[in-house]
N, C-alpha and C positions, 0 to 999 in steps of 0.2 A: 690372316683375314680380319676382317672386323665390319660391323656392323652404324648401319645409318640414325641415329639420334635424332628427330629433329634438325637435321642436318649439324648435328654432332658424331662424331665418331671417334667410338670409345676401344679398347681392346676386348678383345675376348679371350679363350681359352680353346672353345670348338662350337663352328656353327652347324646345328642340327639343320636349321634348312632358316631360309630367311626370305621376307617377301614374296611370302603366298599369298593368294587373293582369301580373305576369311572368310569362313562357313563357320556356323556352329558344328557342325559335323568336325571339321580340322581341328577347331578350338577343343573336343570333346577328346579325342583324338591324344591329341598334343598331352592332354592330362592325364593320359590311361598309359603313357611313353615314360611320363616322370615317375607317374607309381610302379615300375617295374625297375627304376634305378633301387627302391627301398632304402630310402632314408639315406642314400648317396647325393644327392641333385642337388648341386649349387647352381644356380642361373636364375633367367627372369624370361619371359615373353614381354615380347615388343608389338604393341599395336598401333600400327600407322593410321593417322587418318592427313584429310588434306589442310594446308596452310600451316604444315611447320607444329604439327599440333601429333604427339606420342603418347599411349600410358604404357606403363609398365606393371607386374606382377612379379616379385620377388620369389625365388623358392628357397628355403634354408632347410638341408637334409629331405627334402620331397616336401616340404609341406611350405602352405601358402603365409610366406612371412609378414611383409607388406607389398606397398603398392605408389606409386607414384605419375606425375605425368610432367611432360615437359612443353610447354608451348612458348613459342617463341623465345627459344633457346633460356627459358626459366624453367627451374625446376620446384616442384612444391610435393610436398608428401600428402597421398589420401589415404581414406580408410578402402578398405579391399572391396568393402561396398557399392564406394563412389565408382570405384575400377567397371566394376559389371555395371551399374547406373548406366557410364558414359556408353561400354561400349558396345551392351544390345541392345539402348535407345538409339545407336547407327543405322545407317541403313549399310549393310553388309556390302553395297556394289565401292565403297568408300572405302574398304579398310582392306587393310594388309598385316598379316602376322608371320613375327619371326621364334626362333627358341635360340636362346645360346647357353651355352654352359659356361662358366668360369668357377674359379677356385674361390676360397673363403675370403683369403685377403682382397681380392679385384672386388668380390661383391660387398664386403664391407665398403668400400674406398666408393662403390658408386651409389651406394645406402646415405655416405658423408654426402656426397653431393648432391643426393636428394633431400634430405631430411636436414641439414646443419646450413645456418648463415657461415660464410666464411670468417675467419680473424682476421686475412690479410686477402684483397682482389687490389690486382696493380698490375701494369704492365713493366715489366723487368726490366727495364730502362729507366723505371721510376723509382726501384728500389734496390735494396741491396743483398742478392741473395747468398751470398758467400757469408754474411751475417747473419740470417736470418737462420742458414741452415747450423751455425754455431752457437744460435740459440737453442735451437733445437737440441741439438748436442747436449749441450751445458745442463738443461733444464730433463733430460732423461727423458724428454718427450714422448707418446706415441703422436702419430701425427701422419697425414698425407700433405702432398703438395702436386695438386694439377695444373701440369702445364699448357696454355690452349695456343696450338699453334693453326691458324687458322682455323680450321674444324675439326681439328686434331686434336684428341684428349689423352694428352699423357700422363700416367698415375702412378706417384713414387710412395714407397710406405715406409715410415719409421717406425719402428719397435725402440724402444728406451732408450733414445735420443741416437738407435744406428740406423742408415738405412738399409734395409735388407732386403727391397722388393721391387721393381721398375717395369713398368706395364704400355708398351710403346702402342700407339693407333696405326702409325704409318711403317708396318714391316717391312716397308722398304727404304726403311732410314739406312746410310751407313751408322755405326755408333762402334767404336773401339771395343771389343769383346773383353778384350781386357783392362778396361778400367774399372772404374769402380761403382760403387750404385750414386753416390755423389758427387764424382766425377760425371758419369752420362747425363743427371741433372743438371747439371751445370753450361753443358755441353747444349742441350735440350733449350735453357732458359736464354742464350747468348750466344745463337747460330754464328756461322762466321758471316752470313750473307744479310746481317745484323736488321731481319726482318721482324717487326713485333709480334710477341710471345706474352699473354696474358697471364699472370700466377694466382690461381685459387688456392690459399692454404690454410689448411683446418689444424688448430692444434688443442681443438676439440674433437674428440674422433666415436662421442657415444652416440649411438644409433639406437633403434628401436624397433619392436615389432607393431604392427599398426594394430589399433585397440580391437578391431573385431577379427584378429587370424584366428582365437582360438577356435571362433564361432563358424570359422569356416577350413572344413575337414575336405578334402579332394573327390574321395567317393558320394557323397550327394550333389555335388555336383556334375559329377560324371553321370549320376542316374539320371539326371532329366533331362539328359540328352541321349539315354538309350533308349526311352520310346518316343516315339513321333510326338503323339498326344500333347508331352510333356514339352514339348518347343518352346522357347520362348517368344512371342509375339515381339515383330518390333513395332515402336511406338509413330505410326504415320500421322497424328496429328499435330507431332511437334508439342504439343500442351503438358506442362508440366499440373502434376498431381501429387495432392496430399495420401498418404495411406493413413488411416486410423487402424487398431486393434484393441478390441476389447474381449477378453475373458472371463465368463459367468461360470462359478462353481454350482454345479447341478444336482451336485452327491458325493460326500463326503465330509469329514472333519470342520470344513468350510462353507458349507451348502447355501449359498445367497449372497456369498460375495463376489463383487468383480473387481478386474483390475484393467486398466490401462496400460495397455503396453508399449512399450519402447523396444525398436527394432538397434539391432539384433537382441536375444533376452535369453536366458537362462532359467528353467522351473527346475527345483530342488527344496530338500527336504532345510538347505543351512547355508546361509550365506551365497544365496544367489537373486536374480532379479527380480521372482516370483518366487514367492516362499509359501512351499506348502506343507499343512502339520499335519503330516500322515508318517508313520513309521515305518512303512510298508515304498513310503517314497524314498531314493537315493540322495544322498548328498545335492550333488549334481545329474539329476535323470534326464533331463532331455532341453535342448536350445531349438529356439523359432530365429529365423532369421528373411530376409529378402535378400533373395537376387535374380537379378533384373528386375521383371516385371511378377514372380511368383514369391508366395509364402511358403519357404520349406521348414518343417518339424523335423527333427534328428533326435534319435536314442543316443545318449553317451555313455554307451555301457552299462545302465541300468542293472539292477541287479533282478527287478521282477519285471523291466520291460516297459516301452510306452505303446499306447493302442489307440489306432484312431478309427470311429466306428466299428471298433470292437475286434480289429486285426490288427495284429503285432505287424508291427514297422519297423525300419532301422531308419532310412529318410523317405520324405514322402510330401509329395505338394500339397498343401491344405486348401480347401475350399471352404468359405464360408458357411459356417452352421456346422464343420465338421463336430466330432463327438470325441475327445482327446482323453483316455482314459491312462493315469500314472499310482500305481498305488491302488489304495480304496476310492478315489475321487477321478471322479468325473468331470469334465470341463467344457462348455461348448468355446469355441470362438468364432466371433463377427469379424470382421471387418467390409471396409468400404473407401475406396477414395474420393474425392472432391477435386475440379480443378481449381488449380491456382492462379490467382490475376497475376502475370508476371511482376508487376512492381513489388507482389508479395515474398518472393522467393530473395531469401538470403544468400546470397555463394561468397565466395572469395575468388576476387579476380587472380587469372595467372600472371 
């Protein structure tokens, strides 16, 4: 079986369910599923919306690696931020969510295809694959090569110039079992019924994890959808907004200074976003982050704990004026949005 892309379709491994109508409820749901694989869960969720327009959510061993989105059959890598951005500024009656599972190599191979320009996009009629792939050879490559057959996404992988891995969309291809994995390639690139066959091949194959995974842990997000309260609002006015956050030290080692923040942020005693000089602070004690529409605070293992209003937390939604106690110091934080004139808002088109 395999799953709808943007009207791509890629392989999978096993589909846990696919194209349900989304709730934050499902969505919440869906994350409390992957935490009980423990650190097994290779796949990604799938959120549909309309006009050919998907993101995606990577998982690497359970936990939130990157994120991506495809519209109009382009694919472009985001931060896990933008991910939640888009998709509780939806209106939920528009979206459809799926889960699938796949193995390490299949999710590297669709990581390349999100995140990496290709070296070589041709139609196989244009070039020469029986060379290309003895370049590969030659050169001890590691390397994919997608083959697009209509909206079919077939994904082959080279380890050190062999290929050793072939990931078919249409399982109901005939393909000779017993040939070989450059053989079926071959086969794959120059049907006999000599219909076009598009070739994506990366013989770049490093990937990445998107800059704010660390900042985002499974369990806080799962909390603020275990109480109601905690809902995310979606946004019915359509108006994009600025967040500002600012940080006034009220007590301790630093008493009168603020800082300006940048979302996602890290406060720690050493080499983190906000740097505070208390010794009683951890390394790394606690991250602020947004998603969606909320400000969440996370403990990261603290060694003496973070408190906000004077109650130990592990995550917890922040409201303006809350009272953030790490160490000996105390911290109020403000924040406030602003709308933005749209001509003001930067993106990058898909």
């Amino acid at each position: 079986m395999f799953p709808t892309m943007s009207n791509l379709i890629f392989p999978f491994d096993k589909k846990l369910f696919e194209n349900k109508k989304f709730t934050r409820e499902i969505f919440a749901r869906t994350l409390r599923d992957i935490v009980k694989f423990k650190d097994k869960f290779y796949g990604f969720i799938r959120i549909d919306l309309p006009d050919n327009l998907s993101y995606f959510l990577f998982f690497l061993k359970s936990r939130c690696y990157a994120a991506g989105v495809l519209s109009k059959l382009r694919p472009r890598s985001i931060e896990i931020s933008e991910f939640f951005d888009h998709i509780f500024s939806s209106p939920e009656k528009l979206l459809s969510i799926s889960l699938y599972e796949i193995d390490p190599i299949l999710l590297k191979g669709m990581l390349v295809f999100i995140q990496r320009e290709p070296t070589i996009k041709a139609e196989t009629t244009l070039i020469d694959m029986e060379s290309i792939i003895e370049r590969i050879m030659k050169e001890e490559a590691n390397s994919f090569v997608i083959l697009k057959d209509k909206n079919m996404m077939n994904i082959f992988f080279f380890k050190n110039g062999k290929a050793r891995a072939a990931y078919f969309a249409d399982i109901d291809s005939e393909m000779d079992e017993a040939a070989t994995t450059a053989e079926k390639l071959l086969s794959c690139a120059y049907p006999a019924e000599k219909k076009a066959v598009e070739a994506i091949i990366y013989l770049d194959i490093k990937t990445w994890a998107a800059e704010d995974a660390e900042s985002f842990s499974l369990k806080d997000i799962i909390k603020m959808f275990q109480e109601s309260e905690n809902r995310m609002p979606d946004k019915t006015d359509g108006k994009r907004q600025r967040l500002f956050v600012e940080i006034s030290v009220v007590e301790g080692p630093q008493t009168g200074q603020n800082f300006d923040v940048t979302l996602p942020c890290v406060l720690g005693r050493k080499g983190c976003d906000i740097t505070i000089k208390d010794q009683k602070v951890s390394k790394k004690h606690a991250s602020i982050k947004e998603i969606g529409s909320k400000l969440i605070i996370e403990d990261l293992d603290s060694t003496n704990g973070t408190f906000v209003n004077n109650e130990k937390i592990t995550a917890l939604e922040l409201q303006s004026g809350d009272l953030i106690s790490i160490g000996d110091t105390k911290m109020r934080i403000s924040f406030y949005r602003i709308p933005m004139n749209k001509g003001s808002v930067s993106r990058r088109k898909y």
